[in-house]
C-alpha positions in Angstrom: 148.5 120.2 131.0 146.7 117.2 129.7 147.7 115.4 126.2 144.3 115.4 125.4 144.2 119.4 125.5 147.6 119.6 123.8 146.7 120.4 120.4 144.0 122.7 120.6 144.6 126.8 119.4 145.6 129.1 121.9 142.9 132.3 122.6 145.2 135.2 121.9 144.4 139.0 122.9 141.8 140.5 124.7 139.2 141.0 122.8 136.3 138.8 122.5 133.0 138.8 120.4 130.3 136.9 122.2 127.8 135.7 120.0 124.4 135.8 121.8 121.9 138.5 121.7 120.4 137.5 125.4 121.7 139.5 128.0 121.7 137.0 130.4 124.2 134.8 129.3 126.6 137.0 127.6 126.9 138.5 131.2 127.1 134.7 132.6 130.4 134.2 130.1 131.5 137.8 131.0 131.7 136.8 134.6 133.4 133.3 134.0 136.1 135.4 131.6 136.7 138.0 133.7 140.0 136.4 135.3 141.7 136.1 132.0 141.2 140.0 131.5 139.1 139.7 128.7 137.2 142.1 127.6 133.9 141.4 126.2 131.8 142.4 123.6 128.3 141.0 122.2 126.9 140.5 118.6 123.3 142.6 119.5 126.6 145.5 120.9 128.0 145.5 117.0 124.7 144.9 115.5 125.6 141.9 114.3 122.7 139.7 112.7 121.5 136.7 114.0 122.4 133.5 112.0 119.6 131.0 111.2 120.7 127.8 113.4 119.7 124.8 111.8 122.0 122.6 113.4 120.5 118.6 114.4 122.9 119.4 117.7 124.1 122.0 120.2 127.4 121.7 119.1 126.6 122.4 115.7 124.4 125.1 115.9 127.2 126.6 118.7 129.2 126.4 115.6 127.1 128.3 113.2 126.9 131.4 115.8 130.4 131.4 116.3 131.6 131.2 112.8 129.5 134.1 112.1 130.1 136.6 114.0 133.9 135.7 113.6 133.5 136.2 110.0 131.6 139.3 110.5 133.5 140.9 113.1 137.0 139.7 112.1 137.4 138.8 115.8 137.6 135.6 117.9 134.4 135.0 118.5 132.8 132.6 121.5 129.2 131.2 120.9 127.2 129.2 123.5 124.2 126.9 122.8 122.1 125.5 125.5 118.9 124.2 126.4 116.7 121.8 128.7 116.4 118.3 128.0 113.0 116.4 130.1 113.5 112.2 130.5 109.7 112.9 130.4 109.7 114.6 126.9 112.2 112.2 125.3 114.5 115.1 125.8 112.6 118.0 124.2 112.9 120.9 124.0 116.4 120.1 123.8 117.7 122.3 120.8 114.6 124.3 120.2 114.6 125.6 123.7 114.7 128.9 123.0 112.0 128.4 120.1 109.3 127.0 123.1 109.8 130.5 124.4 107.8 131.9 121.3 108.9 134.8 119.1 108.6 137.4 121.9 111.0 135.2 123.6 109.4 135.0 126.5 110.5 131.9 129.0 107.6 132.0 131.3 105.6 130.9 128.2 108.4 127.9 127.3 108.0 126.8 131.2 104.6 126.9 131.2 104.5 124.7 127.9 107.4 122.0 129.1 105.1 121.7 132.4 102.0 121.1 130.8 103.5 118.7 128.6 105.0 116.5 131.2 101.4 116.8 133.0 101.5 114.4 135.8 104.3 112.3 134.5 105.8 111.1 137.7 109.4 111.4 136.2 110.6 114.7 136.5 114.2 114.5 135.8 116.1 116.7 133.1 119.3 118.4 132.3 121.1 121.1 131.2 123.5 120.5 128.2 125.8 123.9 126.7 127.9 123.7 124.0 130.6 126.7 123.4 132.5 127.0 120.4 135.4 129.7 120.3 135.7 130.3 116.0 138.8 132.2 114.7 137.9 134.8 111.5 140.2 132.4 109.3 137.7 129.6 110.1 139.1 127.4 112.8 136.8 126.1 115.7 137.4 124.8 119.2 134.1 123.1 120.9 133.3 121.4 124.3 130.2 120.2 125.6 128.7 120.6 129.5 125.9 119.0 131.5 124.2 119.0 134.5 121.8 116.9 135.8 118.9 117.6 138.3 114.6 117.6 137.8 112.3 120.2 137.1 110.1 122.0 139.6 106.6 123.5 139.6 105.7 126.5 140.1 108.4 128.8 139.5 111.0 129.7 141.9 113.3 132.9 142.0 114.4 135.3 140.0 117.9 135.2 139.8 118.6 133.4 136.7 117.7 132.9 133.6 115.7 130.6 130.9 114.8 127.5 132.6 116.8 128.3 135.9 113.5 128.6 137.8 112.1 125.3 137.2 115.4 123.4 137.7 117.1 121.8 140.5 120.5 120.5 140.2 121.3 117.6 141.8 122.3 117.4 145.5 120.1 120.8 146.1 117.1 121.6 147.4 116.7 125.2 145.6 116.8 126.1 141.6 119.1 127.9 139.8 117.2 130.8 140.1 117.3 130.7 144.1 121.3 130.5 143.6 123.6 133.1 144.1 125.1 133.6 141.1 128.6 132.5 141.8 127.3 129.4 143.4 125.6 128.6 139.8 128.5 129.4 138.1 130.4 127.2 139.8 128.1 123.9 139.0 126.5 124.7 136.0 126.6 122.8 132.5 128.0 126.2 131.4 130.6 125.7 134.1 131.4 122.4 133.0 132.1 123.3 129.5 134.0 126.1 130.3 136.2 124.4 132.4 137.0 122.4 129.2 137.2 125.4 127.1 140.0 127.1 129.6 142.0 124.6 129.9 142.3 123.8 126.2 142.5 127.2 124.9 142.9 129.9 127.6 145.9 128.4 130.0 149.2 127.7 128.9 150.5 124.4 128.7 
């Protein structure tokens, strides 16, 4: 294993909180888990409540989530934040991703608004960026960071995804996210990328 993974805590059992109330990506981490037997659980599952993230960075407001639900679960808890970032838009929505999809959370509505925004801005490319951060109930946090890089896409395609996967292109493709088979996503997604950083430090033995 690598030095630079060598100090980082070990996940132990099989239990794990996830803290996100959106379906869609606590079945995304479920999937990515499943080969380390883990069994999954998420916060909206214990009626957990949802923390107010006023974090300046994914990784923080990853952090918030996490510590959390660890605190008020007394489990290991994993807690993802992600989002879009436009060249176009000077990187917006970035962290407030979710919060362009209104309060019915509705990510047509957030699509719709980054679209119009970049108007006919020839410059179309963006990324994905997810932080996870896996917090311990005694207070201890691990956190990586992910990307992927692509453009965005108008009008919508697919319906396979998620969020912004319907817009979004990675790079090297010709289809969105959202057109992907699931496992093909999974295996090049900014999620993907920091979970392979999150596995090796914490879920394989050195």
């Amino acid at each position: 294993m690598s030095k630079k993974f060598s100090n980082h805590r070990k996940f132990s059992g099989t239990k794990l909180v996830i803290a996100s109330h959106n379906q869609g990506k606590v079945r995304e981490i479920g999937a990515l888990l499943a080969s380390f037997g883990v069994e999954t659980v998420s916060a909206s599952d214990l009626g957990l409540p949802e923390p107010i993230e006023d974090g300046l960075t994914f990784i923080a407001n990853a952090e918030i989530k996490a510590r959390a639900a660890a605190t008020a679960s007394n489990l290991i808890t994993l807690a993802d934040d992600s989002g879009i970032e436009i060249d176009a838009l000077g990187g917006k929505p970035g962290i407030y991703s979710a919060r362009y999809a209104g309060p019915s959370k509705d990510f047509n509505v957030a699509m719709q608004r980054v679209t119009d925004e970049v108007g006919d801005n020839p410059n179309k490319a963006a990324h994905f960026t997810c932080a996870l951060s896996l917090a311990w109930p005694d207070g201890h946090v691990e956190s990586f960071e992910g990307k992927v890089f692509g453009c965005i896409t108008w009008p919508m395609r697919g319906d396979k995804g998620f969020g912004y996967d319907p817009i979004f292109i990675p790079k090297g493709h010709t289809i969105t996210f959202a057109e992907m088979d699931p496992d093909h996503k999974h295996a090049i997604s900014h999620r993907a990328d920091a979970f392979k950083q999150l596995i090796v430090a914490c879920f394989q033995q050195p």
